[in-house]
N, C-alpha and C positions, 0 to 999 in steps of 0.2 A: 569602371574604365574598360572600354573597347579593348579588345585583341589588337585593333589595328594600332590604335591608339598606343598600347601598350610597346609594342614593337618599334613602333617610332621613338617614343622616348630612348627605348635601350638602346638602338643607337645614337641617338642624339648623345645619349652620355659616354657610348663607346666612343665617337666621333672625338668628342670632346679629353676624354682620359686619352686616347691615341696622341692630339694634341699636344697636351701639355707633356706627353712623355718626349716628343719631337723634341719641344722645346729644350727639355732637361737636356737631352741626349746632343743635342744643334750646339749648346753652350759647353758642354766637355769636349765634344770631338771638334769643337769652334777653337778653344783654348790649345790643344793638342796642335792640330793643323797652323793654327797661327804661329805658335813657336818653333817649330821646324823648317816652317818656310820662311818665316822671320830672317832665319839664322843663314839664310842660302841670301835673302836679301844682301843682308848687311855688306856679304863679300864683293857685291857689284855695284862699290861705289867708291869713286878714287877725289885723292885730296885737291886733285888737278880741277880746273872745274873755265873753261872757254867758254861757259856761256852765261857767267855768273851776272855779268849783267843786261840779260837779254830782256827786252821786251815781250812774253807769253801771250799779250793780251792785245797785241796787235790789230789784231782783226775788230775790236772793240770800236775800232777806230774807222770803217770802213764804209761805204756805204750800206744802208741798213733797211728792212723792210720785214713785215709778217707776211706769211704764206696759210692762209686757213685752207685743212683739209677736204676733201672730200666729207668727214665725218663731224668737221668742227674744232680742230684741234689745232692752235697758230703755233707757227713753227716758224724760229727765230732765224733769218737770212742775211749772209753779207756777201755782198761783192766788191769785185776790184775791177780796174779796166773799161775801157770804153763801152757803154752800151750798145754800140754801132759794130765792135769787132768784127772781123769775118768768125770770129770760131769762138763757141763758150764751153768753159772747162767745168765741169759740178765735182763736187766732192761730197761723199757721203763717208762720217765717219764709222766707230769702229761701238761696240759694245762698254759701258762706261765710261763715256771720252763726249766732246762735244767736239766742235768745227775746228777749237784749236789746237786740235792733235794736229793739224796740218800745217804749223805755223812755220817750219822752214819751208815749204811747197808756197806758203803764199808769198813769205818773203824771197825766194830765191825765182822765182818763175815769174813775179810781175817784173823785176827787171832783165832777164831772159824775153820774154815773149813782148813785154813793153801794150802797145796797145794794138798789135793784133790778136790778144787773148781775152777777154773778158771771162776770170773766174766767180764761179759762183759756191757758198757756203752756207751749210746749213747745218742746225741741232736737229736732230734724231727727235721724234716724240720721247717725251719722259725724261730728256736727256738737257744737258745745258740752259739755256733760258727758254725753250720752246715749253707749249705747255702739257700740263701731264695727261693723260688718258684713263678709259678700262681697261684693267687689267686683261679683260679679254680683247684688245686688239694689239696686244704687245705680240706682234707675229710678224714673221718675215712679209708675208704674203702683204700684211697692210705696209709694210715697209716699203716696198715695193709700189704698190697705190701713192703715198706718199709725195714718190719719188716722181711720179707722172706730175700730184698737183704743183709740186716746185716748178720741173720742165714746163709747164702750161703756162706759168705764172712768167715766171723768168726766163723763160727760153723759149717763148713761142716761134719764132722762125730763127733759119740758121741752121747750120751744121754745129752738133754738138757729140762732145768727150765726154765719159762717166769715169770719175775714181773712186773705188770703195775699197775704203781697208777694214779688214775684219768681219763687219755684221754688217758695216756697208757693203762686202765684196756682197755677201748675199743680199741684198740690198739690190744691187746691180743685176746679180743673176733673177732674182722674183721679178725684177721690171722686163727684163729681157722673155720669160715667160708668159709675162701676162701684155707686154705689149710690141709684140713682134714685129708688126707689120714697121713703126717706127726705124729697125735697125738695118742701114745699108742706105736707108735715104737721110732722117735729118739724125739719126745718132749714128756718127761716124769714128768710130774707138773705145775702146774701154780695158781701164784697168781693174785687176783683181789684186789687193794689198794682202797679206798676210788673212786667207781665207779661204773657205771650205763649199763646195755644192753641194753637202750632203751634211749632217749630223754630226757632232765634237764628241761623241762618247766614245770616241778613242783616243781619247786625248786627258792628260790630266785633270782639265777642267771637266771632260764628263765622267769620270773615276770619282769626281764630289759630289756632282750633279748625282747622282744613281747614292748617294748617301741618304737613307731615308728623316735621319733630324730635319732636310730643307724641308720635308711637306711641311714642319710646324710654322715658316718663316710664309712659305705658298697657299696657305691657309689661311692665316691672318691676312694676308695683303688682299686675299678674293671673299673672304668671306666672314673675318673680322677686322674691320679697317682699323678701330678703337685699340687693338691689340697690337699693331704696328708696331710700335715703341719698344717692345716689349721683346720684336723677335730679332729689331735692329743691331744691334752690338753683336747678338749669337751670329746673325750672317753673316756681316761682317767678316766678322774673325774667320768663317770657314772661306769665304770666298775673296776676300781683302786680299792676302798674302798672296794665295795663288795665282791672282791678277799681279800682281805686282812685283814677284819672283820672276812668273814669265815674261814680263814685260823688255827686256833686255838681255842681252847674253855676252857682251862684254862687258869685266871686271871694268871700265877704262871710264864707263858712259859720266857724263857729266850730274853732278848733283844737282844741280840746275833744274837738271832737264828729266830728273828721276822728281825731286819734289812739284815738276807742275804735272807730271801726269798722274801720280800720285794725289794729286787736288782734285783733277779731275775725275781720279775715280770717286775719293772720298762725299763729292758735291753731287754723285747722282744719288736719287732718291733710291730709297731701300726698295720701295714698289719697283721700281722700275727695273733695278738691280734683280730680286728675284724673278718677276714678270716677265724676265727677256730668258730666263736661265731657260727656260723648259723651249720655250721659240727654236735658240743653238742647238739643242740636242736632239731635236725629232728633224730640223728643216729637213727636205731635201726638193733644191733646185736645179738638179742636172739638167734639168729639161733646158733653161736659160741659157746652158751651152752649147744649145745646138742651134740658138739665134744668134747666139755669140760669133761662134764660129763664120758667120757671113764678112764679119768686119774686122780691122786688126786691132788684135789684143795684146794687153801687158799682164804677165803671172811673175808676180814679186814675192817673196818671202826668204825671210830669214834662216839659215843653216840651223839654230838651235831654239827656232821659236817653237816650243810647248803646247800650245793651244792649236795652232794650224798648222801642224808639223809639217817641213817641206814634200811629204810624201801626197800631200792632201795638191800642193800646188802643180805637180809632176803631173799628177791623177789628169788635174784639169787642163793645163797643157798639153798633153797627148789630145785632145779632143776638141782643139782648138786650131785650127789648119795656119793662122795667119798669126801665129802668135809670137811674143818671145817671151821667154824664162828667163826671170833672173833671181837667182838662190844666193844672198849675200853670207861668206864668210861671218860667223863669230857675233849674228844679230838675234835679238830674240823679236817676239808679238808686235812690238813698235817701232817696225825697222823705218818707218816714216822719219822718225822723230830719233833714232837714235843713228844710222846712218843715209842722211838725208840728201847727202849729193848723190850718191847710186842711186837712189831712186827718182832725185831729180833727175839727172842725165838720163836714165829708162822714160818717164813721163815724156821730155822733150822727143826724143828719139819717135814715141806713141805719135803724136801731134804728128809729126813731121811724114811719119808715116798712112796718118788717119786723115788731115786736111784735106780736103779737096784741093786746094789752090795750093802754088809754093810760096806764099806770102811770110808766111810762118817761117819757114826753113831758110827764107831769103834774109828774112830780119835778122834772124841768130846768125847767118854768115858774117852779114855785114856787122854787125856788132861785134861780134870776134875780129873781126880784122879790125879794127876801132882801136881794142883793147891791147893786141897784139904789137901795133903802133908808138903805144903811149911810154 
């Protein structure tokens, strides 16, 4: 046997012994993390429960189409609203979540804006029913691509809103980077949800991320698919809880509304789950903000959200000339979904201020005075 030869193997078996030590190591400090953050769960859920018979799946109901990417990848779409609108609203959501994290925004704003809005929804590659990818384009930057083939498809003409909470706020910001010229003429606003321009290794979720057990979960998913199963449960458990601890900050939040987004993390695939983790940690799209800045903006986040700490939303704010801030009291990661009329009212507010025309602004008058009436 070659020298060269030789060499290769020793690491091949180093590679491989590194592995399965990840693995061991991913499944104790999997265990450990899980039960501590478990026990911080438990206390943020009350017996009260207002949404116990809500609808989550709403959107199931909507109208419906696929979007194939630039690369081949069909990405599942729903809208509401007139196709004729003057103004279409996109929503891109958040990291483990699908389109229906935004189920009070669709329900509360199609009878708001009625049909001068036409919203638009979508799953994230890897994520809800859209379909899965390589693990090498689980990146912001194709995120962003993405999010053009939607507008292309769905929004060819028209003045248009972008929402992105989370991985979608980056999401927003990598579109605004890579397609400039767009913002000021037919994208006319955008919101940033509970998100970051720059890398979450300041934040709890990159304090796990920087745990070396995940390379054995990051490994299997790039370069043993067959082994997947295997590193599924250890991920889990280290990144499960911490998503779902941070996901709210009021003791008060509805169990309802804790068990469907808790589904929706559990129902994304492990691939995909790992595949994005490294994407959070290194992005950085500040550049975005400085197309951003041409148009008005919304910077939303919650006082005790964890993952996107309100320091991240201030950051971007300040560099945001047209913007407004809104830092909700007592919300953690999913202030969509767990205080949903502030951010409705913030959205409307966006629109009214982003529309070209006052058609928008005129409809919500008049409808308030309607209701005002009755």
């Amino acid at each position: 046997m070659s020298e060269v030869a030789r060499a290769d193997r020793w690491r091949g078996r180093r590679r491989n012994a590194s592995w399965l030590a990840g693995l061991a190591g991913l499944a104790a400090v999997g265990s450990l993390a899980g039960t501590t953050v478990a026990k911080s769960l438990t206390r943020r859920v009350t017996a009260d429960d207002p949404h116990r018979d809500e609808d989550f799946e709403l959107l199931d109901a909507d109208r419906s189409c696929i979007v194939t990417t630039s690369d081949g990848v069909p990405l599942a779409v729903r809208e509401v609203g007139p196709q004729d609108a003057p103004l279409t609203v996109v929503f891109a959501h958040g990291f483990c979540l699908r389109m229906g994290a935004f189920h009070f925004q669709r329900l509360r704003l199609t009878e708001q804006w009625g049909p001068q809005v036409r919203m638009v929804f979508y799953d994230q590659r890897g994520h809800g029913q859209s379909g899965s990818a390589s693990p090498d384009t689980f990146t912001v930057p194709q995120l962003g691509q993405d999010l053009e083939d939607v507008l292309t498809v769905m929004a060819p003409r028209g003045p248009i809103v972008l929402v992105g909470h989370s991985m979608g706020g980056m999401t927003v910001l990598s579109h605004a980077r890579q397609f400039s010229k767009h913002y000021g003429t037919r994208i006319v606003g955008a919101a940033l949800i509970s998100s970051a321009a720059e890398g979450i290794s300041r934040s709890p979720l990159g304090e796990i991320l920087r745990n070396p057990a995940l390379e054995a979960a990051r490994f299997a998913v790039r370069y043993a698919p067959q082994a997947v199963h295997h590193t599924r449960g250890a991920a889990r458990s280290v990144i499960g809880p911490v998503l779902r601890a941070a996901s709210y900050g009021d003791e008060k939040i509805s169990p309802s509304v804790v068990a469907f987004s808790e589904r929706m993390m559990h129902d994304t695939p492990i691939a995909t789950l790992v595949g994005f983790l490294h994407a959070l940690e290194v992005h950085d799209e500040t550049e975005g903000l400085v197309t951003l800045a041409k148009i008005p903006t919304l910077v939303v986040c919650g006082d005790r959200d964890l993952l996107t700490p309100h320091e991240y939303a201030e950051a971007m704010a300040a560099r945001l000339p047209k913007c407004e801030l809104v830092i909700i009291g007592g919300a953690g990661h999913l202030v969509q979904l767990e205080q949903p009329e502030i951010v409705d009212d913030a959205l409307v507010r966006l629109v009214e201020r982003a529309t070209p025309s006052k058609l928008v602004a005129l409809t919500r008058r008049l409808r308030e005075r309607v209701r005002n009436r009755v």
